[in-house]
C-alpha positions, 0 to 999 in steps of 0.5 A, spaced: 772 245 962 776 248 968 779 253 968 784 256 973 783 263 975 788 268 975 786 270 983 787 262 983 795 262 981 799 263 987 805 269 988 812 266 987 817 269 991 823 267 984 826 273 982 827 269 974 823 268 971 822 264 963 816 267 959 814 264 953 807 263 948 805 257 944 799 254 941 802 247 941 803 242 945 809 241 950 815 241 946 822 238 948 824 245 949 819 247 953 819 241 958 827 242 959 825 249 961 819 247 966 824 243 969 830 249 969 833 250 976 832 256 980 827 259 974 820 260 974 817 258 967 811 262 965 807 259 959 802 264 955 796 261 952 793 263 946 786 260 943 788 254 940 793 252 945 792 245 949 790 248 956 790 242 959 796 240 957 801 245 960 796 246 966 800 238 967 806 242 966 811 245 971 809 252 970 805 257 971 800 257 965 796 264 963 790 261 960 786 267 955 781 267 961 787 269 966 790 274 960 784 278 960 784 278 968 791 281 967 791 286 963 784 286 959 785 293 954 792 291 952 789 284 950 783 287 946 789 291 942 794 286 942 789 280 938 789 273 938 792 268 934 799 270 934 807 270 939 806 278 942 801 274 947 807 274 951 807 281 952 802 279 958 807 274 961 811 280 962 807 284 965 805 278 969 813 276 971 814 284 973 807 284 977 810 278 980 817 281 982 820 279 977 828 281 977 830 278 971 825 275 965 828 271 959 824 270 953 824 264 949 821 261 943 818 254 944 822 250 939 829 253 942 831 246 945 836 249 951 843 247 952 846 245 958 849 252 959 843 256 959 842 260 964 849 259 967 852 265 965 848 270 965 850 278 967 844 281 966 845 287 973 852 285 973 857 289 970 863 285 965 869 287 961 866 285 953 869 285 947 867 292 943 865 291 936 864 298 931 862 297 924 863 301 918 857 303 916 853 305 924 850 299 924 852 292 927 849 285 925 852 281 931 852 275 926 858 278 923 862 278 928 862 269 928 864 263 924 858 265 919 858 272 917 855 270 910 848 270 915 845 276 917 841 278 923 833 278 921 831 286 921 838 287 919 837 295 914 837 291 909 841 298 905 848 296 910 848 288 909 853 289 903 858 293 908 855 290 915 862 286 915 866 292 915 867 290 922 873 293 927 875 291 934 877 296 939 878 291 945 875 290 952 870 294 954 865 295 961 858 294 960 852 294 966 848 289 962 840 290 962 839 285 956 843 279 954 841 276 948 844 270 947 845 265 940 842 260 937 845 253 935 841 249 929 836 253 924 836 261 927 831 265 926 835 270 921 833 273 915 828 270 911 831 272 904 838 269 908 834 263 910 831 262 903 838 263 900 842 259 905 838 254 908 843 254 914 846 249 920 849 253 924 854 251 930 856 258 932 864 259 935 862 265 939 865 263 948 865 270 950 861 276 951 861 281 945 857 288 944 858 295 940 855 301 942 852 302 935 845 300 935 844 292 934 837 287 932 835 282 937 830 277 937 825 275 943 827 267 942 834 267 947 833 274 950 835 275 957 832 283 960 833 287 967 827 289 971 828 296 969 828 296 961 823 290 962 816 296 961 819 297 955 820 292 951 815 290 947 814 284 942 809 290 937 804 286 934 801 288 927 808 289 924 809 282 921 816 280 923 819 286 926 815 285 932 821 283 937 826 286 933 823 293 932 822 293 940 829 291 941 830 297 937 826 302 941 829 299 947 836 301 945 834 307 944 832 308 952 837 304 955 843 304 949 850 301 951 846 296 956 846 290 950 850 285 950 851 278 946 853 271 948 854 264 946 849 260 943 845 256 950 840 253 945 839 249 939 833 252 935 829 245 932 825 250 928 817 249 928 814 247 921 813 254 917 812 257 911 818 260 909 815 265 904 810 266 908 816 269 913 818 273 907 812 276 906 812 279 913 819 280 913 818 285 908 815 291 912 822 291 915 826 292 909 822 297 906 822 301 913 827 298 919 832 304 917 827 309 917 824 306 924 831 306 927 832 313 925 826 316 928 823 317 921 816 311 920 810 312 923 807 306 926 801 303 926 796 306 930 794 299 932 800 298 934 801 304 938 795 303 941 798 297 944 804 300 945 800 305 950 796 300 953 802 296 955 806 301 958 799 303 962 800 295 965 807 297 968 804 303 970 799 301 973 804 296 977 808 300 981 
């Protein structure tokens, strides 16, 4: 097999880039965002992905042999056979100049309007938000407030509805997560319960200055957060939604949400499966939020060996 080296891809002078990872073949998703205007998508591979196939593709594909030239010991720590191979697609964005990264999943089928209204390096007017209980879930804000948010602290979600609104705000936003449309990635349990076919109302940007999850499926990130911002691996599905909490923490009131830009025509998954690895969250995520769970050191092994990637970058 051929393989392309990463000295063999070229240094691209766009500043946004999309990063994604998947081991199956190009997607509707995926061929839309390959051809998306004025952004750069990036394509990270994984053992099982056909390779050829997206080196076809409009994108800069990172294939397991360019992985381990990027970035070798953050490679070794973060495993094979999982979504947190994008890490090394952010490295790679940032080594690249990268001003803007949008991080999305390959079955998020982009509308129209995605990438249109993005105010990441900009500052807005939003709608402030505050709940009852410290914590907000932004699906309680919407036309479907009987979801939650995956990683929501499962403690609050009796209250998480509890919601006032205290008018316009100014926020210089440095991560934009914008939603959903179709099956979301919510809760497991939610999922399971509900089996929902979401159509969100949501036409203006909102936040809260209360610590708030976010996923890594429809996520814009600046520049600056962007070395601190980390898909975690071996936490089961907290991954995303754990580092959206660490990052909150070193850049808090920089968040906001939008409007949905994508429809999610979810993957086939197990959604047990899911349950499974959601539990890690339910019994931990308010502990982690409040600086009180100690994780793994696989995982911190990771976190450290990304961090070195930046670090080494600039």
């Amino acid at each position: 097999m051929n393989v392309i080296g990463i000295a063999q891809i070229p240094r691209i002078s766009m500043k946004k880039f999309i990063v994604t990872t998947t081991i199956y073949p190009p997607s509707l998703a995926t061929r839309k965002f390959a051809q998306m205007d004025g952004w750069q998508l990036v394509v990270v591979g994984d053992k099982k992905t056909p390779h050829k196939e997206y080196r076809n593709l409009n994108c800069i594909y990172l294939s397991p042999e360019d992985q381990e030239q990027i970035c070798k010991d953050l490679s070794d720590a973060i495993g094979w056979g999982c979504i947190m191979r994008r890490n090394v697609g952010f490295v790679y964005a940032y080594r690249q100049g990268a001003d803007i990264v949008a991080t999305v999943d390959d079955d998020n089928i982009p509308y129209d309007n995605w990438g249109k209204n993005v105010y990441v390096g900009k500052s807005i007017k939003a709608d402030l938000w505050e709940s009852e209980n410290g914590y907000f879930d932004p699906l309680s804000v919407t036309n479907r407030p009987d979801l939650w948010h995956r990683g929501y602290p499962i403690e609050h979600i009796p209250t998480k509805n509890n919601v006032l609104y205290k008018g316009k705000i100014e926020r210089k936003v440095l991560i934009q997560a914008d939603l959903w449309d179709g099956d979301p990635d919510i809760d497991a349990m939610c999922r399971l319960s509900k089996k929902p076919c979401v159509k969100y109302n949501i036409k203006a940007p909102f936040t809260s200055d209360q610590i708030s999850p976010f996923n890594s499926q429809n996520t814009f990130l600046h520049r600056t957060v962007l070395p601190y911002y980390m898909v975690l691996p071996h936490v089961g599905r907290m991954d995303d939604i754990w580092g959206s909490y660490i990052i909150q923490k070193q850049f808090p009131k920089s968040l906001i949400f939008n409007e949905a830009t994508v429809y999610q025509d979810r993957n086939e998954q197990d959604l047990i499966t899911n349950l499974e690895k959601e539990v890690i969250g339910y019994r931990n995520s308010l502990s982690f939020i409040e600086g009180n769970y100690k994780i793994p050191q696989a995982t911190q092994t990771a976190y450290n060996e990304y961090l070195k990637c930046f670090e080494s970058s600039k």
